[in-house]
N, C-alpha and C positions, 0 to 999 in steps of 0.2 A: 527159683527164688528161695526156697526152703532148704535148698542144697548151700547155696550160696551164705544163706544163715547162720546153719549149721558150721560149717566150715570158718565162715567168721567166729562164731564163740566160739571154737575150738582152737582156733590161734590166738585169741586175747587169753583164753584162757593159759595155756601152755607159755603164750609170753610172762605172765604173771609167776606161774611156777617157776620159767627160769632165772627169772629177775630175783626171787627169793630164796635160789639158790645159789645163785651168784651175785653181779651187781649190775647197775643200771649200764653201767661201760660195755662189760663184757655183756651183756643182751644187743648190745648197740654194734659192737666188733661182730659179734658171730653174725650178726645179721647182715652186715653188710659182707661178710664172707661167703653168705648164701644167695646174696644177689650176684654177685661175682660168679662163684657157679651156675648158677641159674641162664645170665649172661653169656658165657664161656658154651654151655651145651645150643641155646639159643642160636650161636653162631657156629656152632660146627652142624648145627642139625640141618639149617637153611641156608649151608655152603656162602655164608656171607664173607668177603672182604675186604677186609681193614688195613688200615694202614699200620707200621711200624708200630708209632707214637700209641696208638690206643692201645696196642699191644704191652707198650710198654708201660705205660698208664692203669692198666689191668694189674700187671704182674706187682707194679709196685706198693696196690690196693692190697692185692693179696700176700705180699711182704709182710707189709704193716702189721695187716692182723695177725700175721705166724709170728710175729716178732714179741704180738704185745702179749700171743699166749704164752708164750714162750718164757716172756719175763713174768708174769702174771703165774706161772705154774711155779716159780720158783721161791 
């Protein structure tokens, strides 16, 4: 439970730094980039599979956000 704590204020914390480095959008894009991977190893670790469509539904997740950093960099 003390782990679990810890761990907890350590990513509010860290969320906060990057929100104030950047903005509440891009805390929101990279994050859902990191569930995507998260996701993505998930299922190659536990040999799961999926259909096409989610594949494709992933990939278009993950678009999105290389898109918005993309313009967002610019």
């Amino acid at each position: 439970m003390t782990i679990g704590g810890v761990l907890g204020f350590s990513m509010g914390y860290v969320t906060s730094l990057q929100i104030q480095a950047t903005s509440p959008l891009t805390h929101n894009v990279s994050g859902t980039a990191k569930a995507y991977v998260q996701t993505l190893l998930g299922v190659v670790y536990f040999n799961e599979v999926k259909t096409a469509l989610w594949w494709f539904s992933n990939c278009f997740v993950l678009i999105g956000a290389a898109a918005y950093s993309h313009v967002r960099s610019q």
